[in-house]
C-alpha positions as CSV (number, residue, x, y, z in Angstrom):
1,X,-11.5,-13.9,-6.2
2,X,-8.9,-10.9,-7.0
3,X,-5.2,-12.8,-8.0
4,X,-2.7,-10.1,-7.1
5,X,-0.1,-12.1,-8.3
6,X,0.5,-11.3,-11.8
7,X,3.8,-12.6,-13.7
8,X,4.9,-9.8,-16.4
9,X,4.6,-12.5,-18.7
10,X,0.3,-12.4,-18.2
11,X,0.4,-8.7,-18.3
12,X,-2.6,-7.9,-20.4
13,X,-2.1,-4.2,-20.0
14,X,1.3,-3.4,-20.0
15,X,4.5,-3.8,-22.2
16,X,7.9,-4.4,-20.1
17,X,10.8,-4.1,-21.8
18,X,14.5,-3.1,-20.6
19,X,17.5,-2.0,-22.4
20,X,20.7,-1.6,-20.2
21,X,20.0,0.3,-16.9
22,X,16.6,1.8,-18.3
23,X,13.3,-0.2,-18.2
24,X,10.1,1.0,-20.2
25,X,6.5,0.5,-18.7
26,X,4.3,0.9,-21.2
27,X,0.8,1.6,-20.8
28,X,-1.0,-0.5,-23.4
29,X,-5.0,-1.3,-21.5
30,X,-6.9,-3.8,-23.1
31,X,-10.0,-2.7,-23.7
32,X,-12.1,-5.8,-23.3
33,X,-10.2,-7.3,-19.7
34,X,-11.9,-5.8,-16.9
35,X,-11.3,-7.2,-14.1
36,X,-15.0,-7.7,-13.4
37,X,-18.2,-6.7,-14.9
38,X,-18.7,-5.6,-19.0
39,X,-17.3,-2.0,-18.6
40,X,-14.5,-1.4,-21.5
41,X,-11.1,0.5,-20.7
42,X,-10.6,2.8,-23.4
43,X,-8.2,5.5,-23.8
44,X,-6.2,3.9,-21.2
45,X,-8.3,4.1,-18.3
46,X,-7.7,1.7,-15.8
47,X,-9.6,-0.7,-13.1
48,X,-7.9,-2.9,-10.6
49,X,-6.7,-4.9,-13.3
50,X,-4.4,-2.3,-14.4
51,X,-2.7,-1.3,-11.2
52,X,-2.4,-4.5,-9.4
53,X,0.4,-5.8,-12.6
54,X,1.8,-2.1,-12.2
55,X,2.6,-3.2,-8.6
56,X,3.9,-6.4,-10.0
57,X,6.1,-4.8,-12.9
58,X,7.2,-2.3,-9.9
59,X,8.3,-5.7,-8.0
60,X,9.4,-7.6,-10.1
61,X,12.2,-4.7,-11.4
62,X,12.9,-4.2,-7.7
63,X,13.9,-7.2,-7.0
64,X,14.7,-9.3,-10.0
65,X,16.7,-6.6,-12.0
66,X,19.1,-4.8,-9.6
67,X,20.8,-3.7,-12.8
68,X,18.3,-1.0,-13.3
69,X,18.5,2.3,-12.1
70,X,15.6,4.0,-14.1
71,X,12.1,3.3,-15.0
72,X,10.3,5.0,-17.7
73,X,6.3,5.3,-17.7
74,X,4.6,5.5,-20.9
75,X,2.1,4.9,-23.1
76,X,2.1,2.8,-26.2
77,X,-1.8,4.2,-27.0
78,X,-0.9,7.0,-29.7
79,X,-2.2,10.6,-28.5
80,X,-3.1,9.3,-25.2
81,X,-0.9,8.4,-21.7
82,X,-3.6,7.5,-19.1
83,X,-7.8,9.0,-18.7
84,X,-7.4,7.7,-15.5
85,X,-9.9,5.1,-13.5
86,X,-12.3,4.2,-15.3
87,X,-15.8,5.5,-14.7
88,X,-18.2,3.2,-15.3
89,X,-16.0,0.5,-13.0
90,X,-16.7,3.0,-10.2
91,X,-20.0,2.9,-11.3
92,X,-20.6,-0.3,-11.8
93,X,-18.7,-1.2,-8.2
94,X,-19.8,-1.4,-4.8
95,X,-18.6,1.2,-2.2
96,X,-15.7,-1.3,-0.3
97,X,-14.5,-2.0,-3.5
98,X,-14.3,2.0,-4.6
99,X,-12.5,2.5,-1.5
100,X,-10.2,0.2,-1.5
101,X,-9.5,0.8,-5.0
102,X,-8.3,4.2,-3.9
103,X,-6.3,2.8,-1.0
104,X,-4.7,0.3,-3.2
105,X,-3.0,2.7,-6.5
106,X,-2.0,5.0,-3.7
107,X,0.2,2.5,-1.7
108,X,1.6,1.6,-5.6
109,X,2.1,5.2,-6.0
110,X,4.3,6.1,-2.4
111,X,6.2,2.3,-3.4
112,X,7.7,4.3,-6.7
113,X,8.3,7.4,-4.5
114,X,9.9,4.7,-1.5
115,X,12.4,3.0,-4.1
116,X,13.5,6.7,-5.5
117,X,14.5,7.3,-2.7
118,X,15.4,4.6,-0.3
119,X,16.8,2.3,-3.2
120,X,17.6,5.0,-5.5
121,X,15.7,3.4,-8.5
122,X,14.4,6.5,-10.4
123,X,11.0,7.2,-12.2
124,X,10.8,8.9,-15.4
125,X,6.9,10.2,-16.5
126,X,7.2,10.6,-20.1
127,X,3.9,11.7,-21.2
128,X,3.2,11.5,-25.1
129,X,-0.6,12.0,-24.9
130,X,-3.9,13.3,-22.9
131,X,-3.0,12.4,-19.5
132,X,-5.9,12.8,-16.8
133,X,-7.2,12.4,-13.4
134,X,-5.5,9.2,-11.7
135,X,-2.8,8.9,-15.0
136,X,-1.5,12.3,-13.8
137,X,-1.1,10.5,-10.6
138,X,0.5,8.1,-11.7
139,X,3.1,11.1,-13.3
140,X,2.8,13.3,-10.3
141,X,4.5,9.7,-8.4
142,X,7.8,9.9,-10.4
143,X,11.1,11.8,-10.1
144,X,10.6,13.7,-12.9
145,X,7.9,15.0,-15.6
146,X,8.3,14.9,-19.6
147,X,5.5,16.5,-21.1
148,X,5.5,16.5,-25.4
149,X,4.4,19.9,-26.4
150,X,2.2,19.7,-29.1
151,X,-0.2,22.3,-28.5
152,X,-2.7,19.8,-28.3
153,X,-1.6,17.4,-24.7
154,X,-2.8,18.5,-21.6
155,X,-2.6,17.3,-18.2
156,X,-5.3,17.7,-16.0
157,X,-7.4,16.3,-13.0
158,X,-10.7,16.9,-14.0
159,X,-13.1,15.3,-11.3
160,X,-14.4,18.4,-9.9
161,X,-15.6,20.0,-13.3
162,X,-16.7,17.0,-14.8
163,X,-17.7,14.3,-12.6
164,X,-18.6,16.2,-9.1
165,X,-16.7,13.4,-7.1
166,X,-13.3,14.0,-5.5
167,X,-10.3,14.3,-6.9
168,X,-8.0,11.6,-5.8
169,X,-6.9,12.3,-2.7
170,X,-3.0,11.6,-3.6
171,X,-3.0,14.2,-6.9
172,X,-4.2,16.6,-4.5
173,X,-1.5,16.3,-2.0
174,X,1.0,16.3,-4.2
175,X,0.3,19.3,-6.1
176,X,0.5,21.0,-3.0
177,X,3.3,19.1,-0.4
178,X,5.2,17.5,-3.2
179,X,5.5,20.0,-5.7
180,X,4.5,23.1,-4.0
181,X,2.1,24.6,-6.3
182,X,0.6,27.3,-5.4
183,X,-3.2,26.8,-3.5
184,X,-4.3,29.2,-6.2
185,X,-3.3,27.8,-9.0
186,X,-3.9,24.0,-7.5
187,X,-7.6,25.3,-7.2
188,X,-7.7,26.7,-10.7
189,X,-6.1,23.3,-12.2
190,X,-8.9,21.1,-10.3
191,X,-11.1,23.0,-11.4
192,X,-10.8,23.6,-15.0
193,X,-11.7,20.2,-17.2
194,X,-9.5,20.7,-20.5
195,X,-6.6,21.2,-17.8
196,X,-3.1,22.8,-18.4
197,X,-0.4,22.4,-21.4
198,X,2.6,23.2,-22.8
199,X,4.4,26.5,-21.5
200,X,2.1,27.1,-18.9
201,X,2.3,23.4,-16.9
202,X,6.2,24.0,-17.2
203,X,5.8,27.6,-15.8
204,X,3.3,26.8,-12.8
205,X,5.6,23.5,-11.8
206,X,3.3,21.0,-13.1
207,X,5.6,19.4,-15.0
208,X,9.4,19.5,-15.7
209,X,10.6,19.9,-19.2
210,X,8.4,20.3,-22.4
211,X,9.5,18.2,-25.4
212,X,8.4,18.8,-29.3
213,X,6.8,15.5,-31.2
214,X,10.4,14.9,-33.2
215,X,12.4,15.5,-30.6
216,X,10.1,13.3,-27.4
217,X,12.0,10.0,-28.3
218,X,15.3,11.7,-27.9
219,X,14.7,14.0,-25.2
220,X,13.2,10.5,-23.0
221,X,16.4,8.7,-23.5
222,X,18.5,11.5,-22.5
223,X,16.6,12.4,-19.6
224,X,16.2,8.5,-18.4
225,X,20.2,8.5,-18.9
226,X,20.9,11.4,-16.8
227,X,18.3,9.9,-14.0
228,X,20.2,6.4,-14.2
229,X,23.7,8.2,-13.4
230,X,21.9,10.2,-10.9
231,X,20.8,6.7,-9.1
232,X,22.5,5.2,-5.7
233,X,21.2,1.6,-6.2
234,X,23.5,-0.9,-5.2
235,X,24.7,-3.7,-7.6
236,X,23.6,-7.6,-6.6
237,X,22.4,-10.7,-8.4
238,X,18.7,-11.0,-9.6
239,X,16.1,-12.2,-7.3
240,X,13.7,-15.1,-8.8
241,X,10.1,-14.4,-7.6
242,X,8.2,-17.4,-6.5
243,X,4.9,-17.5,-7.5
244,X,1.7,-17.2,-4.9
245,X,-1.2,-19.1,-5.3
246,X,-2.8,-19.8,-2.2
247,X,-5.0,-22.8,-1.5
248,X,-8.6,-21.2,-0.8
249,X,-11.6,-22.7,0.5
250,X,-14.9,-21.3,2.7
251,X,-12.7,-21.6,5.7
252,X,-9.3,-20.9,5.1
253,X,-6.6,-19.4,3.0
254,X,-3.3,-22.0,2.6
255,X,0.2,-20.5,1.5
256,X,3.3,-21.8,2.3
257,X,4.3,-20.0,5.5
258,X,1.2,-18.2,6.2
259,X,-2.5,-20.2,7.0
260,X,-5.6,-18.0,7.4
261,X,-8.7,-19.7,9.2
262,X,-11.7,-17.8,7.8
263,X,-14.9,-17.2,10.3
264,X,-18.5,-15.5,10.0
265,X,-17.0,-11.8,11.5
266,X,-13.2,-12.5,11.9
267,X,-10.3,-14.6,10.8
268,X,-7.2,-15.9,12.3
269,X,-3.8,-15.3,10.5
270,X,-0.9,-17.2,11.1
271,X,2.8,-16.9,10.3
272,X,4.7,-20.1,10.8
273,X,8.7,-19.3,11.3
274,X,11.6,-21.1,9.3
275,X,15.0,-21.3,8.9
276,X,14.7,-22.0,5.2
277,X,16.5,-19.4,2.9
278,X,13.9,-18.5,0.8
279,X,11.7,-18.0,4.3
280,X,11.7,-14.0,4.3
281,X,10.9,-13.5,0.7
282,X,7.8,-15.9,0.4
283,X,6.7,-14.9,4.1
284,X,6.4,-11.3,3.0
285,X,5.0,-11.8,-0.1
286,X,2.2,-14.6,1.0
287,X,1.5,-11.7,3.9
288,X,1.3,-9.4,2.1
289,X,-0.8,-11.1,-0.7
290,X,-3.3,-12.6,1.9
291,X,-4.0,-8.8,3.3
292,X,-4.8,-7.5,-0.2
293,X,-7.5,-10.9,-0.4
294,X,-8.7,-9.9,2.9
295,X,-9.5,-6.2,2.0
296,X,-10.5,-6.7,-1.5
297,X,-12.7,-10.3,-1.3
298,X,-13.9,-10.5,2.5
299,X,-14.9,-6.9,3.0
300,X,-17.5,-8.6,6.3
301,X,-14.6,-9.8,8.5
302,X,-13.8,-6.7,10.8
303,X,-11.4,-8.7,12.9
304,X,-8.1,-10.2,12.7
305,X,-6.1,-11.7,14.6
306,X,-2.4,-12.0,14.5
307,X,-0.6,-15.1,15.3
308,X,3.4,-16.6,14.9
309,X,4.5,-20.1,15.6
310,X,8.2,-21.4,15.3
311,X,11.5,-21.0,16.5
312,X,12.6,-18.4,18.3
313,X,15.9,-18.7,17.1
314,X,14.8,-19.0,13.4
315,X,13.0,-16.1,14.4
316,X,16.4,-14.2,15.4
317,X,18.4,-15.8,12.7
318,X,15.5,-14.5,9.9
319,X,15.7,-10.9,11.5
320,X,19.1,-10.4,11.6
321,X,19.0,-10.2,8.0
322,X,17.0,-7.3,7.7
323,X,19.5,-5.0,9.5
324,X,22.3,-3.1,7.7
325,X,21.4,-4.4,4.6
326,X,24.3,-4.1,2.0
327,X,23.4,-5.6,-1.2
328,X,20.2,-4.7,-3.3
329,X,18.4,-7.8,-2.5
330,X,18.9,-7.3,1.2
331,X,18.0,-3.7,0.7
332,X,14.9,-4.4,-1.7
333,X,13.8,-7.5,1.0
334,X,14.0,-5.0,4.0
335,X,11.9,-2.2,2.1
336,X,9.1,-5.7,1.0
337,X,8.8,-5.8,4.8
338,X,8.1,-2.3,5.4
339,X,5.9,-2.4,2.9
340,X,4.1,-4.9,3.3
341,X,3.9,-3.7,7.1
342,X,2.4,-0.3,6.1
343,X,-0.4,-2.1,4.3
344,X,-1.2,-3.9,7.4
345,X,-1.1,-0.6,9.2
346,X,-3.7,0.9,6.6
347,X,-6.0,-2.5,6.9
348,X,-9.5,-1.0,7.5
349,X,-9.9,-3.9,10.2
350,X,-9.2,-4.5,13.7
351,X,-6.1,-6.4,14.2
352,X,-5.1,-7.8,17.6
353,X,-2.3,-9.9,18.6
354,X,-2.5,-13.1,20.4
355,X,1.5,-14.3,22.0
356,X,1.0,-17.6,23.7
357,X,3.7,-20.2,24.3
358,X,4.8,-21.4,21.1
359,X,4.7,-17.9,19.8
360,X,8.1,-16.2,18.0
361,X,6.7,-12.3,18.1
362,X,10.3,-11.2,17.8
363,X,11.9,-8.7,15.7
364,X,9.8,-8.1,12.3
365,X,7.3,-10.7,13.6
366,X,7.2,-8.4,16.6
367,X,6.1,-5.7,14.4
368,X,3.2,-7.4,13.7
369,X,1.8,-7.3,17.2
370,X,3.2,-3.7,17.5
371,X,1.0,-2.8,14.3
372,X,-2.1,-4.2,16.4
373,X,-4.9,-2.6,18.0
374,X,-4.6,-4.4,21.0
375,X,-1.9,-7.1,22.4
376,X,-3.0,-10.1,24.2
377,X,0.1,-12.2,25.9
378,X,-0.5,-15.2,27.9
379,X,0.8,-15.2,31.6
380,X,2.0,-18.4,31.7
381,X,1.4,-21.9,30.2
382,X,-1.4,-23.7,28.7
383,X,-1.7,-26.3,32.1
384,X,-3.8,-28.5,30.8
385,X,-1.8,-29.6,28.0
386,X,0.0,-33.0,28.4
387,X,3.5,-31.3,27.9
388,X,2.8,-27.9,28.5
389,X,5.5,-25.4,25.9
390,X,7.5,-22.8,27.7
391,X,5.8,-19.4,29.0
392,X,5.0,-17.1,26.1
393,X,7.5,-14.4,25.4
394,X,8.3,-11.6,23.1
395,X,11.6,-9.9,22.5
396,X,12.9,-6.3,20.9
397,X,15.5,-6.2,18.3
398,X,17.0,-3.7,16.3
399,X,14.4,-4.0,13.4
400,X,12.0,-2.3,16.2
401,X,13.5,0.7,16.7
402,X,13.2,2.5,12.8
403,X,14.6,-0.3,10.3
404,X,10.7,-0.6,9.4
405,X,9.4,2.7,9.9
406,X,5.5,3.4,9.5
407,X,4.1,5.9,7.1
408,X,4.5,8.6,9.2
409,X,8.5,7.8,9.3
410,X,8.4,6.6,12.5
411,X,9.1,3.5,14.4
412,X,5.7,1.6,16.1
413,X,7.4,1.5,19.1
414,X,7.7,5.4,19.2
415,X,4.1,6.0,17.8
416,X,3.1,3.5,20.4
417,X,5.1,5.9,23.5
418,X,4.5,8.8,21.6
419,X,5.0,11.7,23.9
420,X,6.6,9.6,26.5
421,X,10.2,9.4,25.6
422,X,11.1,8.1,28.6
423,X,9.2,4.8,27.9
424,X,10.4,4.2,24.4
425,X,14.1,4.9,25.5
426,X,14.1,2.7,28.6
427,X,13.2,-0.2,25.8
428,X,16.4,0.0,24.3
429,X,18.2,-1.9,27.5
430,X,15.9,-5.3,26.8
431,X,17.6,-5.6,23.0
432,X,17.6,-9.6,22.8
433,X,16.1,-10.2,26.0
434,X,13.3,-12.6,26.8
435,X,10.5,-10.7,27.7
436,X,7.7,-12.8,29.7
437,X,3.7,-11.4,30.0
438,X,4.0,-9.9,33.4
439,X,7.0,-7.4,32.5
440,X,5.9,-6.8,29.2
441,X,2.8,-5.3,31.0
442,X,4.7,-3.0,33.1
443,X,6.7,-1.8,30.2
444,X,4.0,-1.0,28.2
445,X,4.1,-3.4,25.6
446,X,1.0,-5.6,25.5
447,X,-2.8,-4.6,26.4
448,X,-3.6,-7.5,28.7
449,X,-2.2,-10.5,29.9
450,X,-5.2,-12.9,30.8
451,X,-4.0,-16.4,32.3
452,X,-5.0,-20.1,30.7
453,X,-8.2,-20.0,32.5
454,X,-9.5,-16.5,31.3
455,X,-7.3,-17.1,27.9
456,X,-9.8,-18.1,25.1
457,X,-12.9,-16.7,26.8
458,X,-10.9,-12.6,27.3
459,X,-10.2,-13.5,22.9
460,X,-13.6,-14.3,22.5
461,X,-15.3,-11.5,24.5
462,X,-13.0,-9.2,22.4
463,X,-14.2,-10.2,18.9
464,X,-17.6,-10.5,20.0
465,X,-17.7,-6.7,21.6
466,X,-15.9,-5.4,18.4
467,X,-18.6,-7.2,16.0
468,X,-21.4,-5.4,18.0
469,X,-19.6,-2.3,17.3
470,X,-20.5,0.4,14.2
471,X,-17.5,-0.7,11.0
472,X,-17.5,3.0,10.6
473,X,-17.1,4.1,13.8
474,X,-14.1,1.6,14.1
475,X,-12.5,2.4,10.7
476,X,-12.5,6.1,11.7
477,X,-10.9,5.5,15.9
478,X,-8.6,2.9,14.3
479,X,-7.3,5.1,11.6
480,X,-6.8,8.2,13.5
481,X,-5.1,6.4,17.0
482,X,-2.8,4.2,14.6
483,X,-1.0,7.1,13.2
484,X,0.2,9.2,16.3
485,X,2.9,11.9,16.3
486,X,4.7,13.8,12.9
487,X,2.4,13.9,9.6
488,X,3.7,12.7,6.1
489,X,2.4,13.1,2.8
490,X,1.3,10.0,3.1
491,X,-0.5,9.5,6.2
492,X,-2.1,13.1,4.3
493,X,-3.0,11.3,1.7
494,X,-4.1,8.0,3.8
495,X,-6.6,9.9,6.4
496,X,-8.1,12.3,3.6
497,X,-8.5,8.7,1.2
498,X,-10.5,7.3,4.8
499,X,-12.0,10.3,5.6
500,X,-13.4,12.1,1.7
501,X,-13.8,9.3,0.3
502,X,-15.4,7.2,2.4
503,X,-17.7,10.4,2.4
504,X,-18.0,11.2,-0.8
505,X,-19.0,7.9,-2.5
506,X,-21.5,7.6,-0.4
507,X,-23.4,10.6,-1.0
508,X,-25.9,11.2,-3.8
509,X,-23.9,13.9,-5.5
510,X,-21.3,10.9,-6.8
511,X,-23.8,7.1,-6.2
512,X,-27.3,8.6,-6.1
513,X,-29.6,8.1,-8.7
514,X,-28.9,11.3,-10.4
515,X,-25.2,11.6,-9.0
516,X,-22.4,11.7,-11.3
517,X,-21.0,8.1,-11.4
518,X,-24.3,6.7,-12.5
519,X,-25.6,9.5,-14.9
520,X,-21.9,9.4,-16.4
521,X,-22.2,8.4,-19.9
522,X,-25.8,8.9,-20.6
523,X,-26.1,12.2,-22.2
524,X,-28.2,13.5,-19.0
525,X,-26.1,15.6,-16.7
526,X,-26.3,14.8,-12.8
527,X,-28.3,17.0,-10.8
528,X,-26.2,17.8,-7.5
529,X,-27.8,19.3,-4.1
530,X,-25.8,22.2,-3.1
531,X,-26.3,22.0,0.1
532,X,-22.8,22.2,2.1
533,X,-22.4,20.0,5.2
């Protein structure tokens, strides 16, 4: 089992340090703690392992030092930053867990790029050494780009010439929509495997500011000074993470607040509401923990389904935190919601809702069902039960109208009316209204609204139909109809990961026999077919 809950204090792979308003990430891999298999990370390559305690240093500065306004990225490995993933790990790995691996540094990537700009925490790359393929990435993520010139360092993203397999999807995009290099040039930098230095990265826009050897140290602090003053984050007191380790059997997956029931095709996830204080924080980070489990360790199960259970008061009294946040923790919570809502949007699995009475889908919980493929809402009570709870009912707060925007900026209730701005206006008059099955139907906010009888069986029929169905074909009509209206660079990067990727590591050119990933290494070079499809 994957543990993506990783204390900086385990860190095997990276030194975190801080000194005023300026923390260091250093990027120190061990060679000899893969996270599975015998491969060895050297020159800072990275698997899994790597990222998923990049994501927890990322966190864990976020929200448990508000004091700092600037993190530097670098490496303690002398004449090298980053060689990127590692190629015998995507060797040696099976095609979900390729994917996925893709999916996951990407999300880590747009999080950096989120706080610079939503919670003004800053992002310093200060490269000191040979910095390839996903490390410039990992550089291409931050605010700004320090590159020593030694007439020796180069950065480069050399997948193309050397491998034949794609060059990850997010480099690509930002060499283009983030920094605007020119489509020329981006070709000619894909393309060429000892990649760009000195003078000429600064000229084309590669990178920001060249630095000599004796004068790197110097010209880091200076530059991760100036970044710090340039910040907006808000002051607060430190937020204590908990830590998450789930209770995990064969048929279910025990945290706190959330409880996932594991089947043969499809699992059932539930969040149970609270009014404890520390309800929000551990909700979102057991949610979001349990999805990473679910994408990573149970690639079989194509469905989930989505369930609350609680309060609907607690409900409105934990949601009413999340709006007009005005302290960095509330700030830093709201943005682990959004977060950890956009990784549910990206699950390659079907997710459907089920609101029955003793449901709370209201506010953030009601994102969940919005993020759904399809909505299921009992019309009525269960009538056979001995004390029968109230109808099921949903309601709309504030948080659903752009507090937790999607990837493509925004709401789900606008990319569920998309193109019918009557619909997703007319919403705004039922703010803190109960909604029951019947009218949420005739506004347009739930799928179907089958009765106790027809309940369980109309669930049933749905998973079954949906197991019959091709994974791909699903993935690929999921992925495109979540994600109507205005692109982003990151539903870019998002489709293209789903789409070439998926694509590419399955053909022979990259997994065959005599394909890149597994002639990589041996001295015999991979014979490609040419053939374009």
């Amino acid at each position: 089992m994957t543990n993506f809950d990783i204390p900086p204090n385990d860190f095997q792979h990276w030194d975190l340090s801080f000194e005023d308003q300026i923390a260091t990430l250093a990027l120190c891999v061990n060679p000899s703690a893969s996270a599975f298999g015998t491969y060895e990370l050297k020159l800072n390559s990275y698997d899994i392992g790597v990222d998923i305690e990049l994501a927890n240093a990322i966190r864990h500065i976020r929200l448990g030092y508000p004091s700092v306004k600037c993190v530097v990225i670098t490496s303690g490995l002398e004449g090298t930053f980053c060689a990127g993933a590692n190629i015998r790990m995507l060797a040696a790995a099976d095609h979900s867990h390729k994917v996925n691996f893709c999916k996951y540094p990407n999300e880590t990537r747009l999080e950096m790029e989120e706080a610079s700009t939503a919670s003004g925490l800053k992002f310093l790359a200060a490269i000191n050494g040979a910095c390839s393929g996903g490390g410039y990435e990992l550089a291409l993520a931050c605010d700004h780009i320090l590159l020593v010139d030694d007439r020796s360092t180069s950065i480069s993203l050399p997948e193309v010439p050397l491998l034949g397999v794609l060059p990850g999807t997010g480099g690509l995009t930002r060499l283009t929509d983030k920094r605007h290099i020119r489509r020329d040039r981006a070709d000619i930098f894909a393309t060429k495997a000892e990649g760009v230095s000195g003078q000429e990265a600064l000229e084309w826009g590669l990178v920001d500011e060249l630095a000599t050897p004796t004068n790197f140290q110097e010209a880091v602090t200076l530059r991760a000074m100036e970044l710090a003053r340039s910040s907006s984050r808000l002051e607060g007191e430190p937020t204590e993470l908990p830590t998450i380790r789930p209770e995990i059997s064969e048929e279910r997956i025990n945290y706190e607040w959330v409880k996932v029931d594991l089947f043969e095709a499809h699992a059932e996830l539930k969040i149970f509401v609270s009014s404890s204080s520390n309800w929000l924080l551990n909700t979102a980070l057991e949610l979001d923990d349990v999805l990473c489990r679910l994408r990573f360790d149970y690639p079989q199960i194509g469905t989930v389904v989505l369930r609350t259970e609680g309060s609907i008061a607690d409900a409105i009294g934990q949601d009413s935190q999340l709006i007009d946040p005005s302290t960095s923790h509330q700030v830093e919570l709201q943005l682990l919601w959004r977060r950890c809502l956009m990784r549910l949007d990206l699950t390659a699995k079907t997710l459907i809702a089920a609101v029955e009475p003793g449901s709370c889908f209201v506010g953030i919980l009601l994102e969940l069902a919005l993020a759904g493929d399809r909505i299921f809402m009992l019309d009525g009570q269960f009538e056979d039960h001995e004390d029968p709870l109230p109808a099921a009912s949903i309601q709309l707060t504030e948080t659903n109208f752009g507090v937790v925007p999607m990837w493509n900026e925004i709401s789900r209730l606008s990319s569920r009316f998309w193109g019918n701005e009557e619909a997703s206006s007319h919403l705004s008059g039922f703010l803190a209204s109960e909604i029951l099955a019947a009218e949420a139907a005739q506004l347009g906010l739930v799928s179907a609204i089958p009765d106790d009888l027809d309940w369980d069986e109309e669930l049933r029929l749905f998973i079954e139909e949906r197991s019959s169905f091709s994974a791909d074909a699903l993935t690929a009509m999921e992925a495109n109809q979540r994600f109507a209206g205005p692109e982003t660079m990151a539903t870019k990067i998002f489709a293209r990961l789903s789409a070439w990727q998926n694509w590419v590591f399955t053909r022979p050119n990259a997994s065959g026999p005599k394909g890149a990933l597994q002639r990589y290494g041996s001295g015999s070079r991979a014979e490609f077919d040419n053939r374009r499809t």
